[in-house]
C-alpha positions as CSV (number, residue, x, y, z in Angstrom):
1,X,-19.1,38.2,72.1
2,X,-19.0,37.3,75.6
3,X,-17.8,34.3,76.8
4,X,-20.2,33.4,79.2
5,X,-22.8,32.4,76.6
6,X,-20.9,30.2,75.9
7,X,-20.2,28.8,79.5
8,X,-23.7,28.4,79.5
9,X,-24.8,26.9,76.8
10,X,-21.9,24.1,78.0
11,X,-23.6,23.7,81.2
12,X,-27.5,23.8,80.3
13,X,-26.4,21.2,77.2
14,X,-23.9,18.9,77.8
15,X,-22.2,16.5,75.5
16,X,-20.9,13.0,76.1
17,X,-18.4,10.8,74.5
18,X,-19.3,8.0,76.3
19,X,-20.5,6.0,73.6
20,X,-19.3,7.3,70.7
21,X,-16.4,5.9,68.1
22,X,-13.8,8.3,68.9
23,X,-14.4,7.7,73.1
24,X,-14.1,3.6,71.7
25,X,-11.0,4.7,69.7
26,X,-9.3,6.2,72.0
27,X,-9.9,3.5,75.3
28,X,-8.1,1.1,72.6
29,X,-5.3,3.0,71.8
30,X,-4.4,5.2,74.4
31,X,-1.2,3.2,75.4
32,X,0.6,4.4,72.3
33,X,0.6,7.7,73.8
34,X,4.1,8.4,75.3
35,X,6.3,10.7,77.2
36,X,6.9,13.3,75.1
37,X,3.6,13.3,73.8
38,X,1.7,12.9,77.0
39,X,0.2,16.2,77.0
40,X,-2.2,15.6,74.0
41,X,-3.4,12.6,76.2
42,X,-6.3,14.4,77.2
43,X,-9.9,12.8,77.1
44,X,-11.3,15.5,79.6
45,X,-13.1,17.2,76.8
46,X,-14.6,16.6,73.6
47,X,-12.1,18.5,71.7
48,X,-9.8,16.9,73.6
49,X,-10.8,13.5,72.7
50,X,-10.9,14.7,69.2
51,X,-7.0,15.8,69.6
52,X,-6.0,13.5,71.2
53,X,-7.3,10.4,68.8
54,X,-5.2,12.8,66.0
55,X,-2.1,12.0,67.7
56,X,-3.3,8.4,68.0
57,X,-4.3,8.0,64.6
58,X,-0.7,9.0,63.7
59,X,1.3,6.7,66.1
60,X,-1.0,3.8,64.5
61,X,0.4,4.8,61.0
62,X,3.7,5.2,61.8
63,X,3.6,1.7,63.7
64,X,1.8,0.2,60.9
65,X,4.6,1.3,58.2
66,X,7.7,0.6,60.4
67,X,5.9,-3.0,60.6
68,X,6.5,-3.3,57.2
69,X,9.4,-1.9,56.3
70,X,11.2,-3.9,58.7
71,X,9.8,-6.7,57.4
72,X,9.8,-6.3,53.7
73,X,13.3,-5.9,51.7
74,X,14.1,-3.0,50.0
75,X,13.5,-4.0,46.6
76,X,10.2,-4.9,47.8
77,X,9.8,-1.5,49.1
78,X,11.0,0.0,46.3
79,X,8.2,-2.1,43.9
80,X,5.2,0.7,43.2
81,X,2.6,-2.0,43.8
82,X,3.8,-2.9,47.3
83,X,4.3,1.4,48.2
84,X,0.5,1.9,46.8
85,X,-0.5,-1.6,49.0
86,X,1.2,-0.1,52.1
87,X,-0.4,3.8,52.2
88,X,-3.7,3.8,50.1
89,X,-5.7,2.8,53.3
90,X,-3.9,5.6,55.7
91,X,-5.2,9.0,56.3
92,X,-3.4,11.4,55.5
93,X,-3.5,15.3,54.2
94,X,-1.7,17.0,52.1
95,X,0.9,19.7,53.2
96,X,2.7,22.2,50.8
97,X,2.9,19.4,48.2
98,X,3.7,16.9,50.5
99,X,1.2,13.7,51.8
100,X,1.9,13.9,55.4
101,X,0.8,10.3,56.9
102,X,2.2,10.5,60.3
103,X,1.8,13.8,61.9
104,X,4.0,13.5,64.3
105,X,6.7,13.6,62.1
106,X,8.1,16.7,60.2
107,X,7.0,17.1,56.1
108,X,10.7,15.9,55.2
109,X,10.6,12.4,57.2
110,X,6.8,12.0,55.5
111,X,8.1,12.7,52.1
112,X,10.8,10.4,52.6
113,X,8.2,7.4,53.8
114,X,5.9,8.6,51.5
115,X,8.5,7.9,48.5
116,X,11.5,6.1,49.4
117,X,10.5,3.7,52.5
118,X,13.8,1.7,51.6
119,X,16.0,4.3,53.1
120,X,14.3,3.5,56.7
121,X,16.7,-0.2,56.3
122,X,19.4,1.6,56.9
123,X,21.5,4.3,58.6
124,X,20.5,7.1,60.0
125,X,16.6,6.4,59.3
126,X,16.9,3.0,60.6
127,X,17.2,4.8,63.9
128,X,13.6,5.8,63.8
129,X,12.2,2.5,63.7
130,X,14.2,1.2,66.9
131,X,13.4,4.6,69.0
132,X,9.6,5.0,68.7
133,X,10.9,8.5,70.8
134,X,13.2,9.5,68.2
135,X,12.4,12.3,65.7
136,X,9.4,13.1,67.2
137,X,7.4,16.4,65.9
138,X,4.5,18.1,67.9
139,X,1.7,18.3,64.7
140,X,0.4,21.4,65.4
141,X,3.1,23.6,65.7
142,X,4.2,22.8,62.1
143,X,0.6,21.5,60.6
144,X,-1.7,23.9,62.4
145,X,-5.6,22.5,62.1
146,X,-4.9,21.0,59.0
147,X,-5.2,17.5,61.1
148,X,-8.8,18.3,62.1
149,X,-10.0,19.1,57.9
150,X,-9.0,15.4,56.9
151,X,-9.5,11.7,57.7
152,X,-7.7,12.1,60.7
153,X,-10.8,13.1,62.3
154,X,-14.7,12.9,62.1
155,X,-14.7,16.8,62.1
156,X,-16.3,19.1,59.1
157,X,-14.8,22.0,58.2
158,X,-17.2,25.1,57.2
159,X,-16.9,27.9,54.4
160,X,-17.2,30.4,57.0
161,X,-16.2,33.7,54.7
162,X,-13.4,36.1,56.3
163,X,-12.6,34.2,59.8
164,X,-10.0,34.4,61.7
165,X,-10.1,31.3,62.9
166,X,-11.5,28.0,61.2
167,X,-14.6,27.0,62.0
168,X,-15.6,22.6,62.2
169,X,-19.1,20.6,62.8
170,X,-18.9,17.2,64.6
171,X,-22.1,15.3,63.3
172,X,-21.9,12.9,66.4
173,X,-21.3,15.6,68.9
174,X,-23.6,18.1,67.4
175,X,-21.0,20.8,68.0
176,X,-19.1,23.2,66.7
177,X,-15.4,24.0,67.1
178,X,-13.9,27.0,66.6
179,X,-10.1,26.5,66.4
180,X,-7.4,28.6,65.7
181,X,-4.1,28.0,63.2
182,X,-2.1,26.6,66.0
183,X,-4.8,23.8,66.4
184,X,-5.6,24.7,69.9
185,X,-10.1,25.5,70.9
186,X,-11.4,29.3,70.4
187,X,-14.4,28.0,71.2
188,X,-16.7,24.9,71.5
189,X,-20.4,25.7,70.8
190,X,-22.9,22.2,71.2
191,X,-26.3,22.9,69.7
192,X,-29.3,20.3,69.5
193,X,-30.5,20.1,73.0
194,X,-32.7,18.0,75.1
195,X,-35.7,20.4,74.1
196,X,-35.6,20.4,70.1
197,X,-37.8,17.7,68.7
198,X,-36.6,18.4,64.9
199,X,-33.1,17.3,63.9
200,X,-31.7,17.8,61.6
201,X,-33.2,21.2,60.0
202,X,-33.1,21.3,56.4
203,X,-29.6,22.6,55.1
204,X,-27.8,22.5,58.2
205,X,-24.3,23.2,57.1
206,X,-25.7,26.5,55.5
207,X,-27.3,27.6,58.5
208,X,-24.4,26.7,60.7
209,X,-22.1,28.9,58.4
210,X,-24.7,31.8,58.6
211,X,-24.7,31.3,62.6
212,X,-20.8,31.7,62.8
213,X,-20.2,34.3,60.5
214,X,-22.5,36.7,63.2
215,X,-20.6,35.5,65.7
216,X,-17.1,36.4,63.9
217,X,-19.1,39.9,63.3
218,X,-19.5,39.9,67.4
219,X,-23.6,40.2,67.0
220,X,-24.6,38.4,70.3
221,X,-28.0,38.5,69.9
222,X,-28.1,38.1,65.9
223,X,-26.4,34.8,66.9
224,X,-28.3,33.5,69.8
225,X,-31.4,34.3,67.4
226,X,-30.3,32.8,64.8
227,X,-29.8,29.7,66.8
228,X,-33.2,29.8,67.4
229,X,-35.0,30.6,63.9
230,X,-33.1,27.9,62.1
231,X,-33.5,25.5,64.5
232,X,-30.5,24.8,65.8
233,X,-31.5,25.5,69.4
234,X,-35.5,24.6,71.7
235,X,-37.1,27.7,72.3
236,X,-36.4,26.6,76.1
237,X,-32.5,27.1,76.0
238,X,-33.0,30.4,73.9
239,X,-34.7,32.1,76.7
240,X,-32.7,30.8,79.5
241,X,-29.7,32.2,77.4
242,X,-31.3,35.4,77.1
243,X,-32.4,35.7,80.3
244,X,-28.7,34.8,81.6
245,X,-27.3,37.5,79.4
246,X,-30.0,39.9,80.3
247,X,-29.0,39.3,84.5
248,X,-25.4,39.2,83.2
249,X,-25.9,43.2,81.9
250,X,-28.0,44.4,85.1
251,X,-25.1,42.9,87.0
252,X,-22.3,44.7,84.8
253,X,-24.5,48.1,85.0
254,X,-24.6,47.9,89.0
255,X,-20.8,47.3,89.1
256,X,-20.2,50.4,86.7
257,X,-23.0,52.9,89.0
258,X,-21.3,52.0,92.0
């Protein structure tokens, strides 16, 4: 499917964050961010944003549980009531059997917060809570998008049947994100422009999984009509699209005559 739909539809509909809670999330919390994870501190874009508030969201948890630990003794910490007090409120997901709370740690320092907090008293897990550097795990290359399908953000994952790729809905944003098992943007598609006077249409996530799944199956137009019949898309930005992929061809066919 060609990618300069897309570009357009980006241009001719654009999306803010300006106001929204993750834009409020992240001016608040952006000076967790550090060094080594300084290149997910990107608010450029609205999957950006979205990434970057992942990372965020799992620096708050980690601080929030080292705040405790240090504070509480280990038999405290080793009291059920007081472990179910400390992590029912977190997000979290779950990966190969294991609650991950803090992302940007690997699935064997989760499992040991998860279960035996105690052990971060003393050495060598002590050393976690002095070094806020220490240990550190870049989520994605271990968790893939698994992040983006919980509480760690606002996204909605979709059914879409036989993709290669996952495929998530951002109610706020009125987009959708196609991203990949690595965690990093396919494709960022925003839908109910300026022009549509109905929102939202009846079934939405239905017609949103019908949408994708033509463009997995590379039908252009199928997709950009679709967009139109279920009302995802004004009438107005339907034709300009087709009338950009329309010049888009005629260019194309000149370059090949020539």
């Amino acid at each position: 499917m060609a990618k300069s739909l897309f570009e357009f539809f980006q241009w001719s509909n654009p999306k803010s964050s300006a106001l929204s809670e993750e834009q409020a999330f992240f001016d608040e919390n952006a000076s967790l961010f550090n060094e080594p994870l300084s290149i997910y501190n990107d608010p450029t874009s609205l999957f950006g944003l979205i990434r970057a508030n992942i990372l965020l969201l799992s620096l708050k948890n980690r601080e929030f549980l080292f705040h405790y630990i240090e504070r509480l003794s280990e038999d405290n910490l080793k009291e059920e009531k007081t472990r179910d007090a400390l992590f029912k409120r977190l997000s979290f997901f779950e990966f190969k059997g294991r609650k991950i709370f803090v992302p940007t740690f690997s699935p064997q320092i989760n499992e040991k917060l998860y279960k035996t907090p105690w052990v971060f008293k003393s050495f060598p897990y002590v050393a976690l809570t002095k070094d806020r550097n220490s240990c550190l795990h870049y989520p994605f290359d271990t968790y893939g998008n698994l992040p983006f399908s919980s509480t760690f953000s606002k996204l909605v994952r979709l059914d879409v049947k036989k993709a290669p790729s996952s495929v998530f809905y951002h109610v706020g944003f009125a987009t959708i994100f196609v991203i990949d098992d690595q965690g990093n943007l396919e494709q960022e598609i925003p839908l109910k422009d300026e022009g549509l006077k109905t929102w939202p249409p009846e079934n939405l996530f239905q017609k949103l999984v019908l949408v994708m799944e033509d463009y997995f199956r590379l039908d252009k137009m199928a997709f950009l009509n679709h967009l139109l019949e279920y009302g995802l898309i004004s009438r107005s930005l339907h034709d300009d699209a087709l009338k950009a992929i329309h010049k888009r061809e005629e260019k194309r066919a000149k370059r090949l005559s020539k």
